[in-house]
C-alpha distance (Angstrom), angle and dihedral (degrees) to the residues before:
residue distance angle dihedral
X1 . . .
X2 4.01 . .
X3 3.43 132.4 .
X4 3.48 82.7 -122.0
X5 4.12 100.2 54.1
X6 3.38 92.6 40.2
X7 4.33 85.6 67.0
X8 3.49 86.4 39.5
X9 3.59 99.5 65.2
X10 4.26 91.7 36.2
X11 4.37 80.2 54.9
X12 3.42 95.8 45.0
X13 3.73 95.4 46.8
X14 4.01 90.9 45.4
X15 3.33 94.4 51.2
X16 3.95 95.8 47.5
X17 3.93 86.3 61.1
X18 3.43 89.4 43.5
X19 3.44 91.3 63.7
X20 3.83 100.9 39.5
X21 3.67 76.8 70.1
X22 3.49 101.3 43.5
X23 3.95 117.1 98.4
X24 3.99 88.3 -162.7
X25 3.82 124.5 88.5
X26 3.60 126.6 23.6
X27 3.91 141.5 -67.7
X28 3.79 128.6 -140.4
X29 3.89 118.6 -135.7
X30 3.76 94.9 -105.1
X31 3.91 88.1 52.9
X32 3.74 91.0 52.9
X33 3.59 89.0 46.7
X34 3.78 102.3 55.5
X35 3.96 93.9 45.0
X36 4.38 81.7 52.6
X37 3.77 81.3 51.2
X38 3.44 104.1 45.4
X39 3.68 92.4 43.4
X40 3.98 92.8 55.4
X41 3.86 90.7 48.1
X42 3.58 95.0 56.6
X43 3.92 101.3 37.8
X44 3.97 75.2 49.6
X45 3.78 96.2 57.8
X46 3.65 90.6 34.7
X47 3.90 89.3 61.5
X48 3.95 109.3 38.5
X49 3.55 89.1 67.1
X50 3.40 107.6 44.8
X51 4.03 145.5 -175.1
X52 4.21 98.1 35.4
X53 4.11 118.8 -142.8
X54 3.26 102.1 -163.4
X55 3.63 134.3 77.6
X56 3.93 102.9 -138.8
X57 3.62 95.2 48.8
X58 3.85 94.2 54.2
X59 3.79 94.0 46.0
X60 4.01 82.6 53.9
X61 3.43 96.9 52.6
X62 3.68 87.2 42.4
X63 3.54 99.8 51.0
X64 4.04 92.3 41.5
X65 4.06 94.9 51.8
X66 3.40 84.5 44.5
X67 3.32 95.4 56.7
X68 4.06 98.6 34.2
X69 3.74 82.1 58.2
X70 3.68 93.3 56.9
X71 3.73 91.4 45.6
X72 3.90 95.6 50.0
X73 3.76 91.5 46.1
X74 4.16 87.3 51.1
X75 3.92 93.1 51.6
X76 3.97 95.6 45.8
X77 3.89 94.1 51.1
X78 3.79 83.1 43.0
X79 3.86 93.4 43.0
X80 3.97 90.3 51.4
X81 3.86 87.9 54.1
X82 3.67 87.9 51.3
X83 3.93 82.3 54.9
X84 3.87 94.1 44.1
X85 3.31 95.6 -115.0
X86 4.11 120.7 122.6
X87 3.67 113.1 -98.4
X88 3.94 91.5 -126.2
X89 3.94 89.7 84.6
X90 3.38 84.6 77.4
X91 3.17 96.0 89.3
X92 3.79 83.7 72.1
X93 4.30 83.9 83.7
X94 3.70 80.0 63.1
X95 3.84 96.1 75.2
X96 4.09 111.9 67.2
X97 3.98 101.0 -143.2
X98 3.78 84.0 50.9
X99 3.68 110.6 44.2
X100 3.33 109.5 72.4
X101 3.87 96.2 53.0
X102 3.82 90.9 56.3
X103 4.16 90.7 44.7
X104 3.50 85.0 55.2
X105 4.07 90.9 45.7
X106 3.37 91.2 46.0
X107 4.12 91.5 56.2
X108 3.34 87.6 48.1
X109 3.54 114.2 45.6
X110 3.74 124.6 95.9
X111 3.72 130.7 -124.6
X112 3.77 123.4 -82.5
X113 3.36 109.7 -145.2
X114 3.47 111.2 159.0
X115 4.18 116.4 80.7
X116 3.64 84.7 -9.0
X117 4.20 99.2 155.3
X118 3.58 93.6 -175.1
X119 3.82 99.7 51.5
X120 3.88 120.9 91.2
X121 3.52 138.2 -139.5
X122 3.69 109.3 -71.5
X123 3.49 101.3 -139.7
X124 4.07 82.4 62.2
X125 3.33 90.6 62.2
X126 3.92 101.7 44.9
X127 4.14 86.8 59.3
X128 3.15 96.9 75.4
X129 3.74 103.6 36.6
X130 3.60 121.6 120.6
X131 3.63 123.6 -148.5
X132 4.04 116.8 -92.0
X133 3.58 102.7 -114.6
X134 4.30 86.7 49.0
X135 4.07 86.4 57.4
X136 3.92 91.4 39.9
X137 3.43 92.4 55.6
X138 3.60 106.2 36.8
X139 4.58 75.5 48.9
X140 3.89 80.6 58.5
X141 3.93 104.1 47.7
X142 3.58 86.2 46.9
X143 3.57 92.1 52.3
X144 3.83 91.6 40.7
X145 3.96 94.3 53.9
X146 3.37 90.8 47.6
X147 4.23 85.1 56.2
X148 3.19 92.9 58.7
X149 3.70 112.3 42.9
X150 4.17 84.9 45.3
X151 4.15 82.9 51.7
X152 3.83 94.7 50.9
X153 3.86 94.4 41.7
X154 3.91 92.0 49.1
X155 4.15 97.1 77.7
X156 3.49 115.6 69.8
X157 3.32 100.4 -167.7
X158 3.77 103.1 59.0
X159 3.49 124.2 103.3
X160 4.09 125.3 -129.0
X161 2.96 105.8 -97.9
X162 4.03 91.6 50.3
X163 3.62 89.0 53.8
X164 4.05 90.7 51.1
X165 3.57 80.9 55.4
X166 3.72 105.5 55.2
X167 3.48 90.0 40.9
X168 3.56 90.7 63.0
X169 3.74 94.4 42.4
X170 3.53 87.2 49.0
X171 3.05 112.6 38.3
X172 4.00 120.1 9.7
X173 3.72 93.8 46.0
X174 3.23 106.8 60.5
X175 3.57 90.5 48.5
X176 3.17 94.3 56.0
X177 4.07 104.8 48.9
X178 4.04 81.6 54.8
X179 3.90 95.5 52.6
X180 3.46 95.4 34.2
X181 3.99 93.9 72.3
X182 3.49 91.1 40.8
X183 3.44 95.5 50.9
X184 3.72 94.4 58.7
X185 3.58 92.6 38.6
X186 4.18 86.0 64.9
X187 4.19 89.5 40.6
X188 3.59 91.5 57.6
X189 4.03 99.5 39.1
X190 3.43 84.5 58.7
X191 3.61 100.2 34.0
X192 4.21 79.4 60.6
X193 3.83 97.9 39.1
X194 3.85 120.7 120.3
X195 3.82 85.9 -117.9
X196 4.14 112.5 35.3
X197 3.94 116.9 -165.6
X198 3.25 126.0 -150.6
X199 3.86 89.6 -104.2
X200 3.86 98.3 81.1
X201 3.75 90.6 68.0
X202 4.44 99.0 50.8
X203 3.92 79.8 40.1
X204 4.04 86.0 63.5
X205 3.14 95.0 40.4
X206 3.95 90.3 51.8
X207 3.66 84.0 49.8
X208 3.82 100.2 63.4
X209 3.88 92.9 35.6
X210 3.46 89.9 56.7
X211 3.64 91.9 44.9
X212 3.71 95.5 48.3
X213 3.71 93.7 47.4
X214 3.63 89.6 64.5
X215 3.53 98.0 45.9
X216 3.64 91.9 61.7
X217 4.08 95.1 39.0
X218 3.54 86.9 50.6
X219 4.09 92.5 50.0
X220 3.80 95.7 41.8
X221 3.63 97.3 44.1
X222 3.90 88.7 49.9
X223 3.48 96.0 45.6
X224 3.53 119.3 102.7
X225 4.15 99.1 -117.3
X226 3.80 125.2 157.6
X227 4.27 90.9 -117.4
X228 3.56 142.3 8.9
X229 3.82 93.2 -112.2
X230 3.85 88.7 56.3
X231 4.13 79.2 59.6
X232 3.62 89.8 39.4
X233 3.87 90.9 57.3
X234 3.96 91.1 41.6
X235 3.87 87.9 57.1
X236 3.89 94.0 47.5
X237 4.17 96.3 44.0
X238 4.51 86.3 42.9
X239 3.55 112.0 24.8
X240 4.61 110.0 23.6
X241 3.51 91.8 35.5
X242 3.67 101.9 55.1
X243 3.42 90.1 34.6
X244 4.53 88.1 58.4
X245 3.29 80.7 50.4
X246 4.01 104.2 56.3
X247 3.94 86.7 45.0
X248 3.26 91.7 47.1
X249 3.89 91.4 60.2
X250 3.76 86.9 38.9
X251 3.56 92.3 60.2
X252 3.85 92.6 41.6
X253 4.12 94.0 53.9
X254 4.05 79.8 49.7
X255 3.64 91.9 59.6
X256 3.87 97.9 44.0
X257 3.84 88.3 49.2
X258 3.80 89.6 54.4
X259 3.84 93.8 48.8
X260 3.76 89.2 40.0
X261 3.89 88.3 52.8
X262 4.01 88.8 50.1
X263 3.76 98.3 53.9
């Protein structure tokens, strides 16, 4: 993969949240859909498990409605410019016997697209789209996150460091046996490729950081220590200092290459 891809992808994904969040421009029925869907699941998960104890997990939920809310509110105004209609009739979701009729209207509807002054040029909008299965699976770690925090703050009578713990086992695990394979898939396709960047090499080095990191999480959050900060220390001393230490080297071999390459 290029130089040149590789910002491609980091654009295109920046500039699909910045639109999520953008109440100009117009959304298609589908988009309007998934943020409906999205914003059910999580209010759903939210409220199965009710009261959290912990303060992490409610300033994730917090933070994530928050957030949801904004989106939802973004791709309605934009939806209802997609329809032609001004985006101040939002305010319509506002009252509660009234909402959910225009939600479902608004999922519903099809395009206007003739002497539609608040629609923009298509081609505008297909820059910065990303591909579906990126935006259903960055839908799905959101969701996934959000799982796990909610699970670790449901228990009251756990202790920290047993809350670190399931939301590792819970949440940052799984995550990480599915992007571990494809992250090594992508370092050796472009390891192999006719024309290797300098990527494949950081993205192997990301690889056993990563890797490492939970290895020693795992161990000092399952290790039977008196406090969390005595695990907190164990995973700065085993798992962030050696891992300083590799880039540190990495970055080093970088420089010598560079001055090799210049004589």
């Amino acid at each position: 993969m290029s130089v040149a891809i590789h910002n491609e992808h980091v654009m295109r994904t920046t500039a699909w949240i910045r639109k999520l969040m953008s109440f100009a421009g117009t959304a298609t029925r589908g988009a309007m859909i998934g943020v409906v869907c999205m914003l059910l699941i999580c209010i759903t998960i939210t409220g199965a498990h009710g009261t959290l104890w912990w303060l992490p997990s409610q300033l994730v939920v917090a933070v994530s409605l928050i957030w949801l809310l904004w989106v939802f509110a973004a791709t309605s105004v934009r939806r209802l410019h997609d329809l032609g209609y001004s985006g101040h009739w939002f305010w319509l979701l506002l009252m509660p016997a009234v909402s959910q009729c225009v939600t479902i209207l608004l999922c519903c509807l099809p395009a206007k697209k003739i002497d539609n002054a608040f629609a923009l040029d298509s081609r505008e909008s297909n820059e910065v789209a990303l591909p579906r299965w990126q935006r259903v699976v960055l839908c799905l770690i959101l969701v996934w996150v959000l799982l796990a925090f909610v699970t670790a703050g449901a228990d009251r009578s756990s202790t920290a460091q047993e809350r670190c713990l399931d939301l590792l086992v819970i949440g940052a695990l799984p995550l990480y046996v599915l992007w571990l394979p494809w992250w090594l898939w992508i370092t050796i396709r472009d390891r192999r490729s006719t024309d290797p960047s300098r990527f494949w090499l950081r993205r192997l080095v990301i690889g056993v950081s990563v890797t490492w990191l939970m290895a020693v999480l795992c161990i000092a959050l399952s290790a039977e220590l008196d406090s969390l900060s005595e695990a907190v220390i164990m995973l700065l001393l085993f798992g962030v200092a050696p891992v300083l230490v590799v880039w540190l080297a990495y970055w080093l071999l970088r420089k010598y290459l560079a001055s090799r390459r210049a004589t």
